[in-house]
N, C-alpha and C positions, 0 to 999 in steps of 0.2 A: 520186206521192210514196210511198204504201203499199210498192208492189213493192220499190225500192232500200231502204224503212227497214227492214222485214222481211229485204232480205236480205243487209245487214248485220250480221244476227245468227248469219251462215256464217262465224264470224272467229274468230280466235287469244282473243277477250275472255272465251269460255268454254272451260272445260277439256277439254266434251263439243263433238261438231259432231253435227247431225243431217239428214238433206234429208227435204224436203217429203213425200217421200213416207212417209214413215214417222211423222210427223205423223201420216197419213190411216189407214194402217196397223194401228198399234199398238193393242193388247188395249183394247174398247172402252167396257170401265171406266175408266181409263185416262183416256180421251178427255170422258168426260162431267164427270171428274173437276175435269180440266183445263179443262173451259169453263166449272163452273160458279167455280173461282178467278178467270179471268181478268172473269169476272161480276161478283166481290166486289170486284175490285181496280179496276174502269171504275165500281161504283156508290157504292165509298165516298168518292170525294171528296165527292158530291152526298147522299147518306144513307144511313143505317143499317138503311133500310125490308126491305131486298133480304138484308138479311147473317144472318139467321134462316132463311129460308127454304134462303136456299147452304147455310147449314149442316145443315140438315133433310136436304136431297136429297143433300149430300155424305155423311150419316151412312148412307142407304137403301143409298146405290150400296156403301160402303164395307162395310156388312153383307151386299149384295148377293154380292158378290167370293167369299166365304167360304173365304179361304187363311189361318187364322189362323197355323198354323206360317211362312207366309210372311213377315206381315204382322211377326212379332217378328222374323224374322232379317233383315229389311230395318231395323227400326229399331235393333235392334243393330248392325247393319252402319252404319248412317246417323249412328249417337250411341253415346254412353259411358254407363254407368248413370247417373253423374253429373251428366250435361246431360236424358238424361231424368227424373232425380229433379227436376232446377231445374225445367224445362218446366210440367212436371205438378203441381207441389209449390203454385204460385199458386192454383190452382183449390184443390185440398184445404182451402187458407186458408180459404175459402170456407164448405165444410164447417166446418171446426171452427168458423168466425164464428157460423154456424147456430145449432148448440147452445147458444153462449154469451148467443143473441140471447132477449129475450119476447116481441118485434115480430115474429114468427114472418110474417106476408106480406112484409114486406121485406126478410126476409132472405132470405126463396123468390125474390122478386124479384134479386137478387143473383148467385144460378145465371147464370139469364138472360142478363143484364149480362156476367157473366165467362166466357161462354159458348166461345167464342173460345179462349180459356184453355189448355182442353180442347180442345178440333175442330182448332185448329192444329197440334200438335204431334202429332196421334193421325193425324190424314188426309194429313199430311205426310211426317212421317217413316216410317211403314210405308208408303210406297212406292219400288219399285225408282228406286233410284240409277241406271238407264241410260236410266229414262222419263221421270223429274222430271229431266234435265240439265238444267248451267248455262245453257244455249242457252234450255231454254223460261223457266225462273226469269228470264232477261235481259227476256224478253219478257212475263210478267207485270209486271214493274216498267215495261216502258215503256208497260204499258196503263195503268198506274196513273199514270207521268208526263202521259202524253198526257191522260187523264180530269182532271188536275188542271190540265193546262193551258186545256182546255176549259172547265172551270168557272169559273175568274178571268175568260177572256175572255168568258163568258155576266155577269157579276155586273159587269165593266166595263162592258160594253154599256148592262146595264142602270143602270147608277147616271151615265153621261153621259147616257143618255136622261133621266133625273129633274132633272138639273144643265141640262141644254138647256132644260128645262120649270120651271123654277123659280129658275136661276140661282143655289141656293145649295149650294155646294162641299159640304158634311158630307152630302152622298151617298156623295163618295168617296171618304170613308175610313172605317177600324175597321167599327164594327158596322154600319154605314148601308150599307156599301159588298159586306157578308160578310152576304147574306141567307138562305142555304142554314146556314149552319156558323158558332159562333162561331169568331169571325178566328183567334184563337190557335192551334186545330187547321187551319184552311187554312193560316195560313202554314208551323206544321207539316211538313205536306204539301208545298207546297210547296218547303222548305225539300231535306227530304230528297230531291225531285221534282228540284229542282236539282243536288245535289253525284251522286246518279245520272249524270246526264245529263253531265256535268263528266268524271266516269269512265268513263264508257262512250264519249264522244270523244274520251280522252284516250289509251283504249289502242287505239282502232279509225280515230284519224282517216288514218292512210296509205292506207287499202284502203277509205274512206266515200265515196263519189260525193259532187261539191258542191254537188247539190241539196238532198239527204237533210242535211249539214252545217250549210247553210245555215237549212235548216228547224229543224234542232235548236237552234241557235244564236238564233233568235228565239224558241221556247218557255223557252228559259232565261232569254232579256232578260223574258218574260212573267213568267215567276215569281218572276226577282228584285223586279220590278216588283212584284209581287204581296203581297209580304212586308214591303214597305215602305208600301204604300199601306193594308195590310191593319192597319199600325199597334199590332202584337202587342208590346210592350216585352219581353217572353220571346221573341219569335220575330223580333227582329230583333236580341237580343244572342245568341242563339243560333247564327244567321246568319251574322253577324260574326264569334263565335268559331271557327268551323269554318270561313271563309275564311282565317285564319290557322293554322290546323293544316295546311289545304291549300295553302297558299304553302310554307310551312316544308316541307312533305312531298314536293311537285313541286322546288322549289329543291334542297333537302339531300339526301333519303334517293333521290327520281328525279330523279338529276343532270342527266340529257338533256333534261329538260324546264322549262328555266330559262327558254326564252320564252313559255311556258302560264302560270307560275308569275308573273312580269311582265306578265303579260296580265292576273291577277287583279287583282293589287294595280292598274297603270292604269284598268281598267276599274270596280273598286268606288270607287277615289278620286276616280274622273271625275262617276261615279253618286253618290256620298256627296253631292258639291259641288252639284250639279244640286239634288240632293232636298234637299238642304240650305236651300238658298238658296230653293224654292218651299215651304219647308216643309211638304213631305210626312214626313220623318223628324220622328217625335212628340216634338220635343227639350224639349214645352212638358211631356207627357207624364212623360218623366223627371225634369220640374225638380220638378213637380208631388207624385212621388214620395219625392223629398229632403225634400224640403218636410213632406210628411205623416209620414216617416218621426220628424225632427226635433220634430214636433209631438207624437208619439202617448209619446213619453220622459215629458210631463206630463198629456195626456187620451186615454185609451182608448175614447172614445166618439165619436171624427171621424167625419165621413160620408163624406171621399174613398175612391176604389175601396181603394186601398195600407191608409191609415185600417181600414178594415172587414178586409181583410185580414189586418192586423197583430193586430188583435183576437182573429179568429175562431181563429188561431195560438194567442192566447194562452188563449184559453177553450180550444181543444182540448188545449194540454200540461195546464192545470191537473183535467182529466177524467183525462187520463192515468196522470197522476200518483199518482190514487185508484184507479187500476183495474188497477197493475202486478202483478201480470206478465200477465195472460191478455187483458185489453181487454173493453172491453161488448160486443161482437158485431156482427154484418154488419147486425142489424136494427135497431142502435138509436143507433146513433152522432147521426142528426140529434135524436132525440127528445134526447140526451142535451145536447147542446149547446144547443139550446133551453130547454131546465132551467136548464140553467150561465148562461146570457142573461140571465136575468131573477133567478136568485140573486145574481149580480154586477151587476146594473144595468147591462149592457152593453146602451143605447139605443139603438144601430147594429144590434142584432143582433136584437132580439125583434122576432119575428112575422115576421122570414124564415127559412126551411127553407135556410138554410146548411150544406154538408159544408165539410170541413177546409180545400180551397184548397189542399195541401199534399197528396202522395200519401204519401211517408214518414209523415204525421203525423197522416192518416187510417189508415193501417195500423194504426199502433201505438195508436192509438185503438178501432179493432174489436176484433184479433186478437191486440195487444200485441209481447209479446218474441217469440214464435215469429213474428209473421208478420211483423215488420221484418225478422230477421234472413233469411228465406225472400226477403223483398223487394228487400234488399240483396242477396244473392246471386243473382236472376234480374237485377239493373241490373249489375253487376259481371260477369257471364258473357259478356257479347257486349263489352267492352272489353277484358276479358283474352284469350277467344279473337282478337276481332282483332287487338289485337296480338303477340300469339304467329303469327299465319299474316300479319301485315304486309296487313295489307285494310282498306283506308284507308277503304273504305262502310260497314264493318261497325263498324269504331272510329266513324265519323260518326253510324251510327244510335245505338252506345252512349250517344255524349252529347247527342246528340234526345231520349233518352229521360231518361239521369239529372237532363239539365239541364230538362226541361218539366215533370217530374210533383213538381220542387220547387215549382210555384208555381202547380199546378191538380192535383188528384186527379182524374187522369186513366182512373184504372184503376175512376173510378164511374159512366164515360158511355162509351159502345159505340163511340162515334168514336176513345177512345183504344185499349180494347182490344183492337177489330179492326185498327187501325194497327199495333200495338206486337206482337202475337200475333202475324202472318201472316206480317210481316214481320222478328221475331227469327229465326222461324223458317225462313222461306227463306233469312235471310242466313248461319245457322249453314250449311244444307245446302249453300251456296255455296262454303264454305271448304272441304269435305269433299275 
């Protein structure tokens, strides 16, 4: 199964073509660079343990090199000042959060975290454009599908072994079910894991052997699976909404593929019905959320998830509020909201270490008006480039991204920012 899936990465789907041998070949900085990405991208479905260290040895190797003239005229050649001012400009946030912060270890902590930030866009884009082709980029992401397909089926395994041993179903699903990662970042992955895989058989299926097809086509039944059962209410309207941009997209704009496009819609209506009716799709979930929403208009202090949410919302604009235009800093946001908690009698919220839930809203909480507006323009970058180069992955990942860090401050756990980092950045270099 390997050989044909690898070597249909010899196809018209990337811009560059490369053989095997030049793989083995090539400057062998280069090469260690590139195993240890393809390293990062097989362990972060599974954790975050491994992606400190990648970064450590990719900084050694990359110092190692020592072509600094090189390394600029490669990222100029790769990028516009522009896109490396967005790039880079997140991390800086960072900095300036520091100085603003008195919680001085947590905002140190914070580097750490946003580390990513930085090491993506410096270790990627100074490199030669004929080494990082689209060909090996294709093949990072299918390690990265592959490892997330691996993962569900390990985390399935285990939660019908616990249901065979106990008989009771809330093994599998949501949190019971998503023992590695909470759900909302695997379906995530998953998510993106899928519409991948969607495009890359979409432009490659005439020339893919029908083993390799057939296989692929069951890691994607896996993932859809996966996102449903994983019971992410963000990552299954997320889901959905980019099934419809991709219907519209195969229908209208790639006319030729009006029975791919009919494949979707039959196949998710088929699947909607199924899950529907065994009540895997968390419809009790969303009712739940109506529910609390309509509730929280007369008490601020509900205990439902949405409840607590809607709160922690409201205590963050109101910190906000007092602290425009600069924001409290990288180190004190939770200290700060824990203040607010207990000034406002918000019951729900004292004596938990709650962030924002809201990445916009944690932003402008730290770092304020400069760092929304920096935030806003790195979510906005990869939606306007992809549609200006018509790259339906890269518009996909735009709204993975602007649509999930609405409803978890994503960019304060390392699962999102190595997600979001590694892969803005290969997808811009994709368009190149």
């Amino acid at each position: 199964m390997t050989a044909p899936l690898i070597s249909n990465f010899k196809s018209n789907y990337s811009h560059n073509t490369i053989d095997r041998k030049s793989l083995l070949t090539d400057n062998w900085f280069f090469n260690i660079f590139f195993l240890l990405l393809l390293t990062a991208m097989a362990s972060l479905p599974f954790t975050n343990l491994l992606m400190l260290p990648v970064a450590i040895l990719m900084f050694l190797n990359w110092i190692a090199e020592w072509n600094w003239k090189e390394k600029w005229e490669n990222m100029r050649g790769n990028a516009s000042i522009t896109t490396i001012i967005i790039f880079f400009s997140i991390y800086l946030v960072v900095i300036y959060g520091f100085f603003l912060s008195y919680n001085k270890g947590r905002a140190l902590a914070a580097f750490d975290c946003y580390l990513w930030f930085l090491a993506a866009p410096l270790f990627i884009l100074t490199r030669r454009r004929n080494r990082l082709t689209n060909n090996r980029i294709h093949l990072a992401f299918m390690v990265f599908a592959i490892s997330t397909f691996i993962h569900l089926c390990i985390i399935f395994t285990i939660a019908i072994r616990k249901y065979i041993q106990t008989g009771d179903d809330i093994y599998l699903y949501y949190q019971k079910l998503s023992v590695f990662r909470h759900p909302t970042y695997v379906a995530m992955y998953a998510t993106f894991a899928f519409y991948f895989l969607l495009d890359f058989i979409n432009k490659t299926h005439k020339m893919m052997a029908t083993p390799t097809k057939v296989f692929l086509y069951f890691v994607m039944a896996v993932l859809l699976c996966g996102v449903f059962f994983l019971q992410s209410k963000a990552g299954i309207l997320v889901f959905c909404i980019l099934a419809v941009i991709w219907f519209i997209y195969l229908l209208f704009i790639r006319s030729t593929n009006i029975a791919a496009a009919l494949s979707i819609i039959i196949v998710l209506t088929s699947i909607g019905i199924v899950l529907h009716e065994t009540q895997i799709v968390p419809i009790h979930r969303f009712k739940d959320t109506v529910e609390e929403v309509g509730k929280f208009k007369t008490n601020h202090r509900g205990s439902g998830s949405s409840e607590i949410r809607l709160t922690v919302w409201k205590s963050t604009l109101e910190i906000c509020k007092k602290n425009l235009p600069w924001g409290v800093g990288t180190g004190d946001a939770t200290d700060e909201l824990g203040v607010n908690a207990v000034k406002k009698n918000y019951t729900n919220l004292i004596g938990h270490h709650f962030n924002a839930h809201n990445q916009y809203l944690q932003t402008l909480l730290t770092t304020g008006i400069p760092g929304i507006l920096i935030l806003i323009a790195f979510c906005l970058h990869p939606l306007v480039v992809g549609i200006h180069k018509k790259n339906i992955l890269y518009i996909s990942f735009a709204i993975i991204l602007i649509l999930n860090i609405a409803v978890e401050s994503m960019f304060e756990v390392r699962g999102g920012v190595c997600f979001f980092a590694l892969f803005n950045t290969l997808l811009f270099l994709r368009t190149k």
